[in-house]
C-alpha positions as CSV (number, residue, x, y, z in Angstrom):
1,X,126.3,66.2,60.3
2,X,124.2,63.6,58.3
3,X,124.5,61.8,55.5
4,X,123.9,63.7,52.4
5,X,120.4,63.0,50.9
6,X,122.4,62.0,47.6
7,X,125.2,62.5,45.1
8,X,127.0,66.2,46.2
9,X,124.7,66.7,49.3
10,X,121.2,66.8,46.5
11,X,117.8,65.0,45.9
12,X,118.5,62.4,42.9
13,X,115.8,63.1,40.7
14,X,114.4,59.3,42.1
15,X,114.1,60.1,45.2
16,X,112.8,63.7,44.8
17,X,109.7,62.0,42.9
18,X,109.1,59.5,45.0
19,X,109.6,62.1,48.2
20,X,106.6,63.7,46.6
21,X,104.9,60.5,45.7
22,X,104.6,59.7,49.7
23,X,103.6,63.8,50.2
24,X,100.2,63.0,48.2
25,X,97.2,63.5,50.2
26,X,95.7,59.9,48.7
27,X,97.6,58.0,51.8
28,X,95.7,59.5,54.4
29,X,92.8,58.0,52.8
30,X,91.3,55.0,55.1
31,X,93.3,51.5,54.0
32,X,89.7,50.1,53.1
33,X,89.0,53.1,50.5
34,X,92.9,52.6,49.3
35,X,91.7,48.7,48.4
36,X,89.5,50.2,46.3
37,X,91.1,53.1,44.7
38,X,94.3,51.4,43.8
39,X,92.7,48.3,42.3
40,X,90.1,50.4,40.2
41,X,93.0,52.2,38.5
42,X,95.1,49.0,37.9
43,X,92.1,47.4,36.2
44,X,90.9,50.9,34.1
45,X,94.5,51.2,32.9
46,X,94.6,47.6,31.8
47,X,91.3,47.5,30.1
48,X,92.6,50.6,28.1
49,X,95.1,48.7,26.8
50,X,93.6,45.6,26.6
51,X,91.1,48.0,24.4
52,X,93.1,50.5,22.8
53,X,94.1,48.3,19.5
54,X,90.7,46.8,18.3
55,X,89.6,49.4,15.9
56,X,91.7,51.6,13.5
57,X,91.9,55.0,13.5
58,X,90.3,56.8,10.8
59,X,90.5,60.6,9.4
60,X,86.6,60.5,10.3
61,X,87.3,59.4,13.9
62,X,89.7,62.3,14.2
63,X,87.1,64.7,12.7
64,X,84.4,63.4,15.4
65,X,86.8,63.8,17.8
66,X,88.0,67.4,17.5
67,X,84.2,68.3,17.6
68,X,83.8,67.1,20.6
69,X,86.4,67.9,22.5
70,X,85.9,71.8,20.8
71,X,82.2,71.5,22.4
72,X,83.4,70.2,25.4
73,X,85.7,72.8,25.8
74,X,83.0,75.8,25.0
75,X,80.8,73.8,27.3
76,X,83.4,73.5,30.5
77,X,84.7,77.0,29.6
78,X,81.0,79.1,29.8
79,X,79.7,76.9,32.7
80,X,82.4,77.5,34.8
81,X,81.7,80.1,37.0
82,X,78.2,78.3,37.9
83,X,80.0,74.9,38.9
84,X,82.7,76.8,41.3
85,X,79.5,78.4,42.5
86,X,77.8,75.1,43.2
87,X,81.3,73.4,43.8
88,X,81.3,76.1,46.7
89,X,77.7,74.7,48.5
90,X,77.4,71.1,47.3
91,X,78.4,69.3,50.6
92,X,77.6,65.8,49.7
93,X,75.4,66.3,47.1
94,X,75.5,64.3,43.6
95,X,77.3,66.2,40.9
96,X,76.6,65.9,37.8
97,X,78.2,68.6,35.0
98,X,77.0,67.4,31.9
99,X,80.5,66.3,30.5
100,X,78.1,62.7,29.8
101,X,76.9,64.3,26.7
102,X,80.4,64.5,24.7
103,X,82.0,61.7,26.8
104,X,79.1,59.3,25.7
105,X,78.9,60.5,22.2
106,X,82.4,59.9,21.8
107,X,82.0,55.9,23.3
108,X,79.5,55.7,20.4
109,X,81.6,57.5,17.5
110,X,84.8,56.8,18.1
111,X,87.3,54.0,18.7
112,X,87.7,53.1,22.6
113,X,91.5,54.5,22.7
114,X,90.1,57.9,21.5
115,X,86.6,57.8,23.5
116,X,89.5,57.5,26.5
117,X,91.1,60.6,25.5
118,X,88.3,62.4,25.6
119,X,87.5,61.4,28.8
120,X,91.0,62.2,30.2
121,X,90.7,65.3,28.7
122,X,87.4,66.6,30.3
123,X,88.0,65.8,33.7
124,X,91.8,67.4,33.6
125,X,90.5,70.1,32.0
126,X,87.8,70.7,34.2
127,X,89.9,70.1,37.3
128,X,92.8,72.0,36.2
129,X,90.7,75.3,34.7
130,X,87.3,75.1,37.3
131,X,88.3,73.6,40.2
132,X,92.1,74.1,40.7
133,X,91.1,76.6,43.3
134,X,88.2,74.4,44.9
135,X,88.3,71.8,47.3
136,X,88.3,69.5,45.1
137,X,91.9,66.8,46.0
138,X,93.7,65.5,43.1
139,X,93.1,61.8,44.1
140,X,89.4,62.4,43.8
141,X,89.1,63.5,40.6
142,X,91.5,60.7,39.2
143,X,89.1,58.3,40.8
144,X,86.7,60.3,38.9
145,X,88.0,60.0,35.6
146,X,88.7,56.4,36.4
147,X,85.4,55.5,36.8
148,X,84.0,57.2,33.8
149,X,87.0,55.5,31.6
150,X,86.3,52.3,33.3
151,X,82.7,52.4,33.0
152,X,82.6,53.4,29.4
153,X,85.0,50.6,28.4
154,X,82.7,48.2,29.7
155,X,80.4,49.6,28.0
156,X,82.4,49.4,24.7
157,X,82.8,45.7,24.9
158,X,78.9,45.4,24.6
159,X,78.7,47.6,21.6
160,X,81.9,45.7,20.5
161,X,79.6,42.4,20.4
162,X,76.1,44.0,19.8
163,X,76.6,46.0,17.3
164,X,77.9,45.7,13.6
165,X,78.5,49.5,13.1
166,X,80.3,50.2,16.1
167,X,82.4,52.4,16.4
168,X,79.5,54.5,14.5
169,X,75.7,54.4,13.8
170,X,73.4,51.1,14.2
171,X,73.0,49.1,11.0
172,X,70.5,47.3,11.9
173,X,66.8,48.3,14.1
174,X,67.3,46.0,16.8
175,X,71.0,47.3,17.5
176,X,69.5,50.7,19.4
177,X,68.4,48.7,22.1
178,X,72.4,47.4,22.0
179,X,73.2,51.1,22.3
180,X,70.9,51.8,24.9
181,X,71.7,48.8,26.8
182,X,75.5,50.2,26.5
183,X,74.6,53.4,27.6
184,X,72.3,52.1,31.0
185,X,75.5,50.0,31.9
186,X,77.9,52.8,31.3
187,X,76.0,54.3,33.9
188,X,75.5,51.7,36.3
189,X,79.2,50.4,36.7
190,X,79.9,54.2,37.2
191,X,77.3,55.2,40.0
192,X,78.3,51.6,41.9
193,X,82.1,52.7,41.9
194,X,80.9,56.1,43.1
195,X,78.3,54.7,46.1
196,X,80.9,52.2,47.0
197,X,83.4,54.5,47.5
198,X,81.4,57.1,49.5
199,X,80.3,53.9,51.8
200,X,83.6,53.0,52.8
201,X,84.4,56.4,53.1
202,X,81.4,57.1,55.4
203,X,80.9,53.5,56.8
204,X,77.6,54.2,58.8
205,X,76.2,54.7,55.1
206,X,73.6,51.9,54.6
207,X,72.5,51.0,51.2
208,X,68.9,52.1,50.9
209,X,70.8,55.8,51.7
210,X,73.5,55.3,49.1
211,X,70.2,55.3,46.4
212,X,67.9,57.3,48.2
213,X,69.0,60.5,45.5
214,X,68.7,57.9,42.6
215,X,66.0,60.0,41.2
216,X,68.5,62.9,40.8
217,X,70.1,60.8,38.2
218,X,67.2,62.0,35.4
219,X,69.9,64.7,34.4
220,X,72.4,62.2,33.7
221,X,69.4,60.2,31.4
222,X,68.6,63.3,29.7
223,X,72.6,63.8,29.0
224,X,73.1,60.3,28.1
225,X,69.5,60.9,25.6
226,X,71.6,64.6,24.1
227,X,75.1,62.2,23.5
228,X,72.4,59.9,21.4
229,X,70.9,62.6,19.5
230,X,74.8,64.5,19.1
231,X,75.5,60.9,17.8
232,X,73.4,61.1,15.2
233,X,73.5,65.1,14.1
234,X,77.1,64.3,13.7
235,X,76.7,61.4,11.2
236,X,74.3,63.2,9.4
237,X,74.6,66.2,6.7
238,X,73.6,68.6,9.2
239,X,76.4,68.0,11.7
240,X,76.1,71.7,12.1
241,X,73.4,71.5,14.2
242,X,75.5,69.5,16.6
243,X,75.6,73.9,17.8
244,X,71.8,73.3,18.8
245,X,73.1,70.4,21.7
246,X,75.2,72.4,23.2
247,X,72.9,75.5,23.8
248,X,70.7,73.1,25.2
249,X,73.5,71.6,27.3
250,X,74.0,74.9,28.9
251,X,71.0,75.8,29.5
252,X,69.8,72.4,31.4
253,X,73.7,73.3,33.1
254,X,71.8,76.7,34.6
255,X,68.4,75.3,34.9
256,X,70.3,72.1,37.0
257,X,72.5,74.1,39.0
258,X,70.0,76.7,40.2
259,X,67.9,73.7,41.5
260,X,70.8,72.6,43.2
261,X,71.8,75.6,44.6
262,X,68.2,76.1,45.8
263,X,68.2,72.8,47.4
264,X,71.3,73.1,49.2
265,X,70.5,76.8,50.0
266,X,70.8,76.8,54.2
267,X,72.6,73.0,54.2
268,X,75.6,72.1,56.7
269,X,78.1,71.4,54.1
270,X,79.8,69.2,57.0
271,X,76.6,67.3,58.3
272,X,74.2,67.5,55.5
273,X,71.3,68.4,57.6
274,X,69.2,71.5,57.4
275,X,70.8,75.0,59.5
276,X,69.0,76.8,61.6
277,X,66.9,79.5,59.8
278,X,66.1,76.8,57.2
279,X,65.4,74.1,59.7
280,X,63.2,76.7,61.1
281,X,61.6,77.5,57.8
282,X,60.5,74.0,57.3
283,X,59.7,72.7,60.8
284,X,57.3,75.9,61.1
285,X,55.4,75.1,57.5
286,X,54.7,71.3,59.2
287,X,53.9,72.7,62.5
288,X,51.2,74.9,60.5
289,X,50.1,71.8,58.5
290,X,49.7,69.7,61.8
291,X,47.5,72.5,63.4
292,X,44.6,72.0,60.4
293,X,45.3,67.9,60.6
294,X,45.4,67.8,64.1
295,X,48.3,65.8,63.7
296,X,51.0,66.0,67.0
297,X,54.2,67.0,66.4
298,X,57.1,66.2,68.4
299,X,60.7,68.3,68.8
300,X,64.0,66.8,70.0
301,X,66.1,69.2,71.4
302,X,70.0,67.1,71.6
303,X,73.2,68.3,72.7
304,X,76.4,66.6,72.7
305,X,78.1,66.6,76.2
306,X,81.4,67.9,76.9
307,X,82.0,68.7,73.5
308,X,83.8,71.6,73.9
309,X,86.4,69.4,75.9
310,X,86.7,67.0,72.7
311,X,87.8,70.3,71.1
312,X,90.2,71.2,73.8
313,X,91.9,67.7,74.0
314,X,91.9,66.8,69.9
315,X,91.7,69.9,68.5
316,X,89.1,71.5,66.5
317,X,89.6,69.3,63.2
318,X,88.7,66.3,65.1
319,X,85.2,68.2,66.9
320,X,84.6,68.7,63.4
321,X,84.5,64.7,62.5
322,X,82.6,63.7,65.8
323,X,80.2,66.6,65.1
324,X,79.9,64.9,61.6
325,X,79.9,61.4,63.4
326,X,77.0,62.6,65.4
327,X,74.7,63.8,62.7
328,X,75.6,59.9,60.7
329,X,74.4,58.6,64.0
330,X,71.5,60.3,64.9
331,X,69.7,60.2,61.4
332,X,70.1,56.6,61.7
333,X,67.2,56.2,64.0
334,X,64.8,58.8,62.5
335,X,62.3,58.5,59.9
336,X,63.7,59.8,56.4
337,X,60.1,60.8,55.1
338,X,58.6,62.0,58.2
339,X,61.4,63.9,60.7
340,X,63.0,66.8,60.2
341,X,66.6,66.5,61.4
342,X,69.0,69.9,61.6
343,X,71.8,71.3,63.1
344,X,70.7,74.6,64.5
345,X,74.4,75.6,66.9
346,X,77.6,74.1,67.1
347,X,77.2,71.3,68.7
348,X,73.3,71.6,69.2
349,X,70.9,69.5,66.9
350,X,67.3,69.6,67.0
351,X,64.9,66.8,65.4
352,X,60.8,67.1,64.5
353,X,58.6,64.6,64.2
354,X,55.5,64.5,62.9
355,X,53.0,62.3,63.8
356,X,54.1,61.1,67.1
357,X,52.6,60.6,70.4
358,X,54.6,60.3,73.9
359,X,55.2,57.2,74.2
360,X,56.9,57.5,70.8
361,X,58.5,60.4,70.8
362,X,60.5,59.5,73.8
363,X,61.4,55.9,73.2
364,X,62.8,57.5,69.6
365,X,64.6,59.7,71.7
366,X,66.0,57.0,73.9
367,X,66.9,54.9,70.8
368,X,69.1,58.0,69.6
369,X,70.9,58.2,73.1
370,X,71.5,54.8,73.3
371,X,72.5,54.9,69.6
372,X,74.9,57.4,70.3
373,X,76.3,56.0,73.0
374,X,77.3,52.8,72.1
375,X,78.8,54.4,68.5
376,X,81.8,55.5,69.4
377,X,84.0,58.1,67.3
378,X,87.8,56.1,66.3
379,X,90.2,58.2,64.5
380,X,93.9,57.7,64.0
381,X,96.1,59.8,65.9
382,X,100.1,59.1,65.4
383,X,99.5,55.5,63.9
384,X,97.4,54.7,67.3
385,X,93.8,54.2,67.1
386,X,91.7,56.4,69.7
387,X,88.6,56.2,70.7
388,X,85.8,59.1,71.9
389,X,82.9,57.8,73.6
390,X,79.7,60.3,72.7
391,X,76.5,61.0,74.7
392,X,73.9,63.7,74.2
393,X,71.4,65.1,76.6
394,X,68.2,65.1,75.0
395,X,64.6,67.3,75.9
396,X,61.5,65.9,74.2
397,X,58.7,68.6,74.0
398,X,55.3,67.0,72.3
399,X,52.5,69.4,70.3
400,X,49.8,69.7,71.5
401,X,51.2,69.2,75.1
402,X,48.1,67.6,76.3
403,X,44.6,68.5,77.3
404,X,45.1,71.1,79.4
405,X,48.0,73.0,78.4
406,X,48.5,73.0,75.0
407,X,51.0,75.2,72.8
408,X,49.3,78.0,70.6
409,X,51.5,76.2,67.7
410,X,53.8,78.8,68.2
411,X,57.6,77.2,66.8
412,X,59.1,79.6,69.1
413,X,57.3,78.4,72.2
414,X,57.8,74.5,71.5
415,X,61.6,75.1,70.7
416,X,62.0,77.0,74.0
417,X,60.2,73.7,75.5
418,X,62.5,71.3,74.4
419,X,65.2,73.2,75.3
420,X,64.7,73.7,78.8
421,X,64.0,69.6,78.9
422,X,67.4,69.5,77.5
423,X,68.6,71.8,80.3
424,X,67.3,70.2,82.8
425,X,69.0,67.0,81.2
426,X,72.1,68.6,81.3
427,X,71.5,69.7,85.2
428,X,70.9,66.3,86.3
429,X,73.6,63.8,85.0
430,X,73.7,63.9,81.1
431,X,73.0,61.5,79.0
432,X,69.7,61.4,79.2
433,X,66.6,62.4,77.9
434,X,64.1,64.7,79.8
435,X,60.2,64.5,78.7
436,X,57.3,66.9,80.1
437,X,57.3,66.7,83.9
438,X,60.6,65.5,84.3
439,X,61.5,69.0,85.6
440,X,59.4,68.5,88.4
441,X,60.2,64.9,89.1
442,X,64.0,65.5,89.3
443,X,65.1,68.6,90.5
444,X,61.9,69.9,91.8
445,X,63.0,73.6,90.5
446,X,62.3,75.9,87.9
447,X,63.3,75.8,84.5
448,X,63.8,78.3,82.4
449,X,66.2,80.2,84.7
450,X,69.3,82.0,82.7
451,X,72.9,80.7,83.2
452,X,75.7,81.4,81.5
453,X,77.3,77.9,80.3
454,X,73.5,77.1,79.3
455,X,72.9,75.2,75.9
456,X,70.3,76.4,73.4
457,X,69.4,74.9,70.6
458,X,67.7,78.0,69.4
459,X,68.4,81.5,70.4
């Protein structure tokens, strides 16, 4: 028999915390996110404190206070069906819940100790009553809340110096820009701990796409524009109306998530790219714009090869990451405003390209296989670090085919195209691409002929 855990055979209270301590889900994170993470909580906690005794609390701050945490609490309580619904399809999206309005109003009202508890309070509130059924991870949302409380007590030290009425309304004109100013940087520090954080998480991210959703931010201005006016109401005899901001609230929270939810309607949660029927959708609206343009159109049809042995050998979980891996890799070397990237099977992507002649189509193509190639998947397994080499086989189909046989701009028919280029891809060595004519050159056969282990990248 063993030695006995502790005193009379049990956990000591010690070691049963710090048992669960190692259990949390925040170790598994990648050692360059845990750089990070750990340092941004250090430095929000200390800043707190370094914060928390420059201002006395007054009965007025308390008053201010237990307004905004009431609204904030009416607010999280009626919108929360819509944000596990969106929670549900957001993939990677930006999420924005509107919590800016109280959480900013209260940086502006109140003493920095109590603009912190507000803070703390909206996020555990919202993680413990909306998404405490989600898929949200604890360590996420603390980073969340970090970030906010981090963010708005930089923020706070401008107002601190900028501002002679602070905590409370301007005293003098020029001291709205101050406010302003406060409010921009609140934001800033926020979204660059938020972008950072997805970048190491997803190290293939490059900068330009970290901001390429920056203009998604306008909800978060027109938030941070409501905490101004709440700021205001609630100095003012008609605090009452304060009721009129959150209506509005709520109704830009519907108006935003439906927009969100349309936008992410038919989106890969894993990948991010477009699924089949609405890559389909799309790719046949700009196959119908290039027939009055007489612009050509080009369709990658890329499988990844032996993927179902990646599965067999590492299990599904990991197939899910190289599939995931793939997709980072692959919209690397495509155009953002002029290719249409999806994933229309499990491990079958297809790519249009507008635009594009030949030449083009098929040196993109090759970029993508080399690409692919020499971007390896490495994962930890058992503290070792392993390594899955990844190659696709690739058919590039061109519309109009040329001169004398040209598709009827049928989707259909230029789908089935590349994917019997593909096929013949597959048939002949993988890891390659196949163009127009390549059938002949190479296998002198058919194509199109059924098998059974075929891949399609569109039934």
């Amino acid at each position: 028999m063993g030695d006995a855990p502790g005193r009379g055979g049990r956990w000591s209270p010690a070691r049963r915390v710090g048992a669960r301590v190692r259990a949390w889900k925040l170790w598994s994170l990648p050692p360059r996110v845990l750089k990070l993470l750990i340092p941004v909580h250090i430095v929000t906690v200390a800043v707190t404190l370094g914060t928390a005794w420059t201002f006395p609390i007054l009965h007025e701050h308390v008053v201010y206070l237990g307004i905004l945490a009431l609204c904030a609490w009416i607010h999280l309580e009626l919108s929360g069906r819509i944000e596990r619904a969106r929670e549900r399809v957001s993939g990677a999206s930006p999420y924005h819940d509107l919590k800016t309005v109280w959480n900013v109003a209260a940086l502006l009202l109140l003493p920095p100790i109590l603009a912190t508890g507000l803070i703390v309070f909206t996020h555990t509130y919202g993680f413990l009553r909306i998404f405490r059924r989600g898929k949200q991870l604890p360590h996420r949302w603390a980073y969340s809340c970090s970030t906010v409380v981090l963010a708005s007590q930089v923020a706070a030290v401008v107002l601190m110096f900028g501002s002679a009425g602070y905590p409370g309304m301007p005293v003098r004109q020029y001291e709205w820009a101050v406010i302003v100013a406060a409010v921009a940087l609140r934001w800033l520090v926020n979204y660059l701990l938020v972008i950072v954080v997805g970048g190491l998480m997803q190290p293939l991210t490059t900068f330009k796409e970290a901001f390429n959703r920056i203009s998604e931010q306008s909800l978060e201005a027109a938030a941070a524009l409501l905490a101004i006016v709440t700021t205001v109401l609630l100095t003012s005899p008609y605090e009452i109306t304060v009721a009129a901001v959150l209506v509005i609230v709520l109704v830009l929270q519907r108006t935003g998530t439906y927009y969100h939810l349309e936008r992410e309607r038919g989106v890969d949660a894993a990948t991010g790219l477009y699924m089949r029927m609405s890559w389909r959708e799309k790719a046949q609206l700009i196959l119908d714009r290039a027939k009055f343009t007489g612009d050509r159109v080009g369709l990658l049809g890329l499988d990844i090869d032996h993927f179902k042995s990646i599965n067999d050998t590492y299990g599904h979980p990991v197939g899910d990451k190289v599939l995931v891996h793939f997709a980072k890799v692959m919209t690397h070397e495509i155009r953002d405003d002029k290719d249409l990237p999806g994933r229309v099977g499990g491990e079958e992507f297809a790519i249009l390209l507008l635009g594009i002649d030949s030449d083009a189509l098929v040196e993109t193509a090759e970029r993508i296989r080399q690409r692919i190639r020499s971007s390896p998947y490495v994962f930890m397994d058992d503290g070792q670090a392993r390594t899955i080499t990844i190659t696709a086989s690739i058919g590039a189909a061109l519309y109009p085919r040329d001169e004398e046989t040209q598709y009827d701009g049928d989707l259909q028919a230029l789908i089935k195209r590349a994917d019997d280029l593909m096929y013949v891809a597959k048939q002949t060595g993988r890891d390659k691409v196949c163009r127009d004519g390549d059938e002949n050159r190479q296998e002198n056969r058919p194509i199109g002929l059924p098998s059974a282990d075929r891949p399609r990248i569109m039934p």
